[in-house]
C-alpha positions in Angstrom: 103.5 117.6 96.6 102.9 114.4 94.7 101.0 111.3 94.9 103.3 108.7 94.8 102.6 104.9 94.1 105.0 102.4 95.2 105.3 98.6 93.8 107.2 96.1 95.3 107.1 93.6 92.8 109.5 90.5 94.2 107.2 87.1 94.1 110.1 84.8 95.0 109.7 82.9 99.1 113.0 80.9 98.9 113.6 80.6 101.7 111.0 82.3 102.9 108.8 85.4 103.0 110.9 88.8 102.8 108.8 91.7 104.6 109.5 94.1 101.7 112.2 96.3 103.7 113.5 98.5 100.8 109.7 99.8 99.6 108.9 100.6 103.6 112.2 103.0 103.8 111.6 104.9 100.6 108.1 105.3 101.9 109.4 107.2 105.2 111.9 109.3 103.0 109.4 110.4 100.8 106.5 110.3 103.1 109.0 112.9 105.2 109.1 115.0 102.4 105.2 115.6 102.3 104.2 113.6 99.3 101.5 110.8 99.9 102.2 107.6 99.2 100.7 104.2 98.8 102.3 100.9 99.5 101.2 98.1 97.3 103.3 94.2 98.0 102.2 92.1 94.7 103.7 89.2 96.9 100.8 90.2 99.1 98.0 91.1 96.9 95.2 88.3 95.8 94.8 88.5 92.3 97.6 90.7 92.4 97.0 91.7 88.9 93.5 92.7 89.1 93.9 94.0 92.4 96.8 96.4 91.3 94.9 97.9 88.2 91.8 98.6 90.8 93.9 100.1 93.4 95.9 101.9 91.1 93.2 103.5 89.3 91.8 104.7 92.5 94.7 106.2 94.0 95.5 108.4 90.4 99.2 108.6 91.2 101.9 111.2 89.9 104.2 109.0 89.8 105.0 104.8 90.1 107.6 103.6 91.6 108.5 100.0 91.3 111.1 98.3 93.3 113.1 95.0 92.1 114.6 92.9 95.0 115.6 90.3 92.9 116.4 89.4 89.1 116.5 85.6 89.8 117.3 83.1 92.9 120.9 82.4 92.0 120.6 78.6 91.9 121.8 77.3 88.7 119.9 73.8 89.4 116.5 75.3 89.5 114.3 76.1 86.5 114.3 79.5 84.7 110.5 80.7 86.0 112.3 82.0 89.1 113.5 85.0 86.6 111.5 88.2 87.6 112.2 90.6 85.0 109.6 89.5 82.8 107.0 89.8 85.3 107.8 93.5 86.2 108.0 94.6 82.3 104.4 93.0 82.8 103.6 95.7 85.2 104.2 98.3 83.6 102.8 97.4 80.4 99.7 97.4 82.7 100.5 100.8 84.1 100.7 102.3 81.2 96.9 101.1 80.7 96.0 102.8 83.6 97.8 105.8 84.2 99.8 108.2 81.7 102.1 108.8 85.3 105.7 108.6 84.5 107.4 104.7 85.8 110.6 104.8 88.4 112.4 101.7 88.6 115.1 101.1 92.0 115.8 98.3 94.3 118.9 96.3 94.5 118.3 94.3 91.4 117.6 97.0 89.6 120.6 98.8 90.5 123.5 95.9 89.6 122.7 96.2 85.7 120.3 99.8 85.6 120.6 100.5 82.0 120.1 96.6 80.9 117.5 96.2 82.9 115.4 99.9 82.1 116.0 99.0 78.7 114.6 95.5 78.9 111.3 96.7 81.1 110.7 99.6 79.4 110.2 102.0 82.4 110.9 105.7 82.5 113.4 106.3 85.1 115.6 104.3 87.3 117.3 105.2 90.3 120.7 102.6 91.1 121.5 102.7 94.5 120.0 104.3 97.7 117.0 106.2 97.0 115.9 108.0 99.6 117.7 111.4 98.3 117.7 110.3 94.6 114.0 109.9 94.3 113.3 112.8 95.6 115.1 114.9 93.6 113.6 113.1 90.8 110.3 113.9 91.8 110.9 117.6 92.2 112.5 117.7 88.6 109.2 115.7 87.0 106.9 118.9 88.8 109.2 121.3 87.7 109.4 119.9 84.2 113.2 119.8 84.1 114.8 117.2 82.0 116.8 114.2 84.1 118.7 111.2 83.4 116.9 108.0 82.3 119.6 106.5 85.3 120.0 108.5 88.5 123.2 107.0 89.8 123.7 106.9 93.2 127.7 107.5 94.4 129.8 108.1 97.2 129.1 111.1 97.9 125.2 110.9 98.1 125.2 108.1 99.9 122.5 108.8 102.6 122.9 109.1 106.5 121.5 105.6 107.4 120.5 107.0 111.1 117.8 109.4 109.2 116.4 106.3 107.4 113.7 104.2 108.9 111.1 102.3 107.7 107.6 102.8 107.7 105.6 99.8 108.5 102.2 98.7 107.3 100.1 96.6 109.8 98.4 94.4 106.9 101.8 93.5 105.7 103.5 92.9 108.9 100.3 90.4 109.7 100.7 88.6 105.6 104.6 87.8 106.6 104.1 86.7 110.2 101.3 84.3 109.1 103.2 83.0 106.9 106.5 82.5 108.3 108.1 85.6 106.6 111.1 87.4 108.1 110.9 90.8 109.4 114.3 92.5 108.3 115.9 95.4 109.7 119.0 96.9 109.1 121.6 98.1 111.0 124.7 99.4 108.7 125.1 99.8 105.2 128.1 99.2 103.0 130.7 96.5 103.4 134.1 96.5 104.0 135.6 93.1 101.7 135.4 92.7 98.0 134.9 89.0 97.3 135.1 88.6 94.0 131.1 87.7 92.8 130.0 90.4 95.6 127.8 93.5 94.5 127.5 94.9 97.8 130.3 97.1 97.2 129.1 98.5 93.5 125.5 99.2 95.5 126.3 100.6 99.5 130.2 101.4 99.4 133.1 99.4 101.2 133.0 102.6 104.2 130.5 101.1 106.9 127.7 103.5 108.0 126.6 102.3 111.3 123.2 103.1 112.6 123.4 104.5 116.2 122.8 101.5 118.7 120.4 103.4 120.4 118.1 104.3 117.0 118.0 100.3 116.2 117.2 99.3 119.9 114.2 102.2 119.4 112.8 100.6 116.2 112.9 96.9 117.6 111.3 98.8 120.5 108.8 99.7 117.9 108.3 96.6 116.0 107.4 94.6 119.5 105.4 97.3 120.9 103.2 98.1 117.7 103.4 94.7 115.8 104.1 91.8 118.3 107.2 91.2 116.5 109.9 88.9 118.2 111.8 87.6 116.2 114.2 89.8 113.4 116.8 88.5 111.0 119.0 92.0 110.6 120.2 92.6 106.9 123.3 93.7 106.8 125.5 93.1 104.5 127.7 91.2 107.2 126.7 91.9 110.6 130.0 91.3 112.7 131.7 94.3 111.0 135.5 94.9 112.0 134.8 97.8 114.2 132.8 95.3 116.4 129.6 97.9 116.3 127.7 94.7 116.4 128.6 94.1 119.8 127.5 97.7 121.3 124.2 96.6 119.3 123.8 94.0 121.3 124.8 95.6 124.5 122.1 97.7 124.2 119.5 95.1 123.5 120.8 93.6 126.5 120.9 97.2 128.8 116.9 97.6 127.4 115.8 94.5 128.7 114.1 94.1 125.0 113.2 90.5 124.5 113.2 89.6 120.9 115.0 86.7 119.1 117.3 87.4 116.5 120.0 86.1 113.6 122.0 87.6 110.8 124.9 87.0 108.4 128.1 86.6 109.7 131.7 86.2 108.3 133.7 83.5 109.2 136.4 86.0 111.2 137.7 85.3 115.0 135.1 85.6 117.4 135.2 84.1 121.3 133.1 82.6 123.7 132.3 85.9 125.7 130.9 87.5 122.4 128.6 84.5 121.0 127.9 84.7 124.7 126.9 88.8 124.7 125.2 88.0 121.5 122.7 85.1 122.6 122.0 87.3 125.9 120.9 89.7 123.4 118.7 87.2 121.5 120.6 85.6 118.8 119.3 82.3 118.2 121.0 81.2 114.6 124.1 82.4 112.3 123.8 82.4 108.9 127.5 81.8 107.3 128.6 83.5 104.2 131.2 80.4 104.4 131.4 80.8 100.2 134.3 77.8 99.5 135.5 74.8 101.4 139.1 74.5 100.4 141.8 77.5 101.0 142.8 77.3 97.3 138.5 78.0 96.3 138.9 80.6 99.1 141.6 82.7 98.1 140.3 82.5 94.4 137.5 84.3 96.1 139.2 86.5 97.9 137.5 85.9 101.0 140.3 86.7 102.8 140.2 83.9 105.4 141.3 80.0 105.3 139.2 77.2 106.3 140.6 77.0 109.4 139.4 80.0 110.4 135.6 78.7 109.6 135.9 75.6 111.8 137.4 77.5 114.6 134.3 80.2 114.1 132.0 76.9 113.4 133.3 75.2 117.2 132.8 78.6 119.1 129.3 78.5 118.1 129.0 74.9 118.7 130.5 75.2 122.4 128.1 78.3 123.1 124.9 76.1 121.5 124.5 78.6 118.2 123.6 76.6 115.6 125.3 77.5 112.1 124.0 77.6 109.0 127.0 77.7 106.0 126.5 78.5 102.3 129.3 76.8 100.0 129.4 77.1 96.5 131.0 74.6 94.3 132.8 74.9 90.8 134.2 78.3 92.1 137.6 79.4 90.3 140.5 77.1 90.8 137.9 74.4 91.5 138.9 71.5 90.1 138.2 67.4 90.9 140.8 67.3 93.8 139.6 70.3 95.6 135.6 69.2 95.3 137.2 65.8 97.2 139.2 67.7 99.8 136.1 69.8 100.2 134.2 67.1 101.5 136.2 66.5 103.4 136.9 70.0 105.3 132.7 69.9 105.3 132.4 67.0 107.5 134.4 69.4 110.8 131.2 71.5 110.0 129.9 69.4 113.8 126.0 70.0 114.4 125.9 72.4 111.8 123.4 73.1 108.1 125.3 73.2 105.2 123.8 74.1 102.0 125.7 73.6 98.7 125.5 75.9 95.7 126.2 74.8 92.1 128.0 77.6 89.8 128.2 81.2 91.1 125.6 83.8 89.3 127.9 86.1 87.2 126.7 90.0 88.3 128.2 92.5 85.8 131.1 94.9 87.3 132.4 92.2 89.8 135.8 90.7 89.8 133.9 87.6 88.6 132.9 89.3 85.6 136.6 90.0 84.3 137.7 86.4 85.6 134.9 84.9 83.1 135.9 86.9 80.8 139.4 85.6 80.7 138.5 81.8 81.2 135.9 81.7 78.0 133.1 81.1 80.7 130.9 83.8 78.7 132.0 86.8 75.8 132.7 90.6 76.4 129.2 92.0 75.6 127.2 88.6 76.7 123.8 89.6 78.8 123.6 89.0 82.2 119.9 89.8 82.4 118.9 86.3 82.0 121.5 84.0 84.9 125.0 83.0 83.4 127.2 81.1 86.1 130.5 80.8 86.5 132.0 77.1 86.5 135.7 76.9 86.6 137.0 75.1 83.0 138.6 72.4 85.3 135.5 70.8 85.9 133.0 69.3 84.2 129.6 70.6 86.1 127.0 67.4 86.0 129.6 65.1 86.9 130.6 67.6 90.0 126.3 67.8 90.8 126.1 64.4 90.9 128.9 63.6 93.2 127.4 66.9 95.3 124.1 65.0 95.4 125.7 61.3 96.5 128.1 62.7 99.4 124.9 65.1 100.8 122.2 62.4 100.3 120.3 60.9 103.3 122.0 63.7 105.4 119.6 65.9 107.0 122.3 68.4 108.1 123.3 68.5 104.3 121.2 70.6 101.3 121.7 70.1 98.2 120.1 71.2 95.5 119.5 74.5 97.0 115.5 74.3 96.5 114.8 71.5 98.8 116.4 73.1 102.0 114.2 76.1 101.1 111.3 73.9 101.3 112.8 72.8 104.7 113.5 76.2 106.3 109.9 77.2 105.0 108.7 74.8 107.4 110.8 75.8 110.1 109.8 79.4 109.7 106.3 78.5 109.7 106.4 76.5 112.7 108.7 79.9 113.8 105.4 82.3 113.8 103.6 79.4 115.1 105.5 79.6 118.5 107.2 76.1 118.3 110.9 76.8 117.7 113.1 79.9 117.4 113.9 80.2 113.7 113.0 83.0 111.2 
């Protein structure tokens, strides 16, 4: 068995503190397997630097693992210091200071561009994908000194059972995010069924949903309040009302337990009625997070979304009727955006009633997405451009400062309305803080 030694290396809060999921499930998998293995959160860690070459050298691991939750925060208005890939080629230049062990890179950033990115940080391995198999065949390959692929790529058919996955919590870093108004994520289904065009959910868990029993997620929330004093989860699915309506025996269950916790997620914009938001705020929801995307059919249907706006204020009133506040995401300067459709979608924005909108400028260009080829073929960026450092896509029929600046004047002095991007996070960083305070219900 091995000693493994597992980095999760995100820094970035916006919107808030991320419990490091990903890092606490590879943990159990390879814990499972009888290795030993050591979380360290650099979000976490004072002096993180220092601390990590201390704690490192202590531990005298195998083998490092690193995972990458994010390669930037996808808002083209904020500065370039929210790009992470510099920090982690950081890291391991320090591990190799320390420790001769080979370097694994994984997470969901590392796994939309693997080779880019294993290239650019100079690590030894890389799993894409799920991990919980993948790593550990890797390790037993390293001990038995077999030769492996720089790039372990994970595909259909080693795609993991999600109901044998579980995380495995650590006290001190459920007691960091609390504290500081962090989210604790847990996740009830991988995969997702839609291919919006900018999406790399598909590339990285599959369009076939793999549902996690209702029973196995009511035990781990169970867990959570029982162990931590958790009460309030934001679950991380891809999109949590799935077409097979698995979200609603989820929250029968919650309901049949008696559990009391507060929850959200992030929905799609699809019919729902009055008896479910109903089900679902007897089973704690408290806010819905909307993966809205456009605010005009034509943006919409460019993005394949494969709903009209219609179908968001219908989704928007339901909520409203049942007291569910909604929080929408709408990006502007999508394809087929063009003067007349940022005007009309204004005005679409304003039958958002007692609901957050927050407005995007540009869409981050991920390679292997639909996006990708459309950018191609409007000039937006060349065949062999890198997307390690952020490229957006801004439809040729706009110009984009003269499109911010009429963003800015129609959401100014409106606190229902965020634009740019950074100053709601500041906002729901507050609310979240106030959250593990005990003064309102947010995450």
């Amino acid at each position: 068995m091995s000693r493994i030694f597992i980095i999760s290396s995100n820094t970035i809060a916006d919107p808030y503190p991320v419990y490091p999921l990903g890092m606490a499930v590879l943990t159990f998998a390879l814990s499972s397997q009888g290795h030993t293995v050591h979380q360290f959160d650099y979000f976490v860690a004072t002096q993180s630097s220092k601390r990590l070459r201390s704690t490192l050298s202590r531990f005298k691991p195998d083998i490092v693992g690193i995972s990458l939750r994010n390669i930037d925060n996808v808002d083209s208005t904020s500065p370039d210091d929210f790009w992470s890939l510099a920090l982690n080629r950081d890291i391991v230049t320090m591990i190799r200071e320390i420790t001769d062990a080979p370097v694994v890179l994984g997470g969901p950033a590392f796994s939309i561009m693997p080779e880019a990115i294993l290239d650019y940080i100079g690590a030894d391995y890389g799993i894409a994908g799920e991990g919980e198999s993948l790593f550990n065949i890797l390790i037993q390959d390293i001990q038995e000194g077999k030769k492996s692929n720089r790039v372990i790529q994970n595909h259909n058919e080693s795609f993991v059972d999600i109901n044998t996955s579980q995380p495995l919590w650590e006290k001190e870093l459920i007691n960091f995010y609390s504290e500081k108004g962090g989210i604790m994520g847990l996740q009830t289904k991988r995969g997702c069924a839609y291919n919006c065009t900018y999406c790399t959910y598909p590339a990285l868990e599959g369009n076939d949903l793999r549902c996690m029993e209702p029973g196995k997620v009511a035990d781990e929330v169970e867990r959570l309040i029982k162990d931590f004093g958790i009460h309030s989860l934001f679950f991380t699915d891809s999109v949590f009302n799935d077409p097979k309506s698995n979200y609603l025996s989820l929250a029968e269950e919650l309901i049949l337990r008696e559990i009391n916790i507060t929850w959200s997620a992030f929905f799609r914009p699809h019919t729902i009625t009055c008896n479910e938001i109903r089900l679902l705020k007897r089973s704690g929801l408290h806010m819905i997070e909307l993966g809205t995307d456009a605010a005009t059919d034509t943006t919409l249907t460019e993005l394949n979304k494969g709903f009209n706006f219609e179908k968001v204020i219908e989704f928007n009133q339901v909520c409203l009727q049942e007291r569910v506040p909604c929080f929408h995401y709408v990006m502007f300067g999508c394809p087929g955006e063009t003067d007349l459709t940022v005007k009309e979608a204004f005005k679409n924005i304003e039958f958002l009633k007692s609901s957050l909108v927050m407005g995007f400028s540009g869409i981050r260009i991920f390679p292997g997405t639909i996006l990708h080829e459309r950018s191609i073929k409007d000039g937006v960026l060349a065949l062999h451009d890198s997307l390690l450092r952020p490229i957006y896509y801004f439809s040729p029929n706009i110009d984009k400062e003269s499109m911010n600046e009429t963003i800015r004047k129609a959401f100014a002095k409106r606190k229902d309305r965020i634009f740019p991007p950074s100053e709601g996070y500041m906002r729901l960083r507050a609310l979240s803080l106030f959250s593990s305070r005990g003064f309102c219900g947010r995450n």
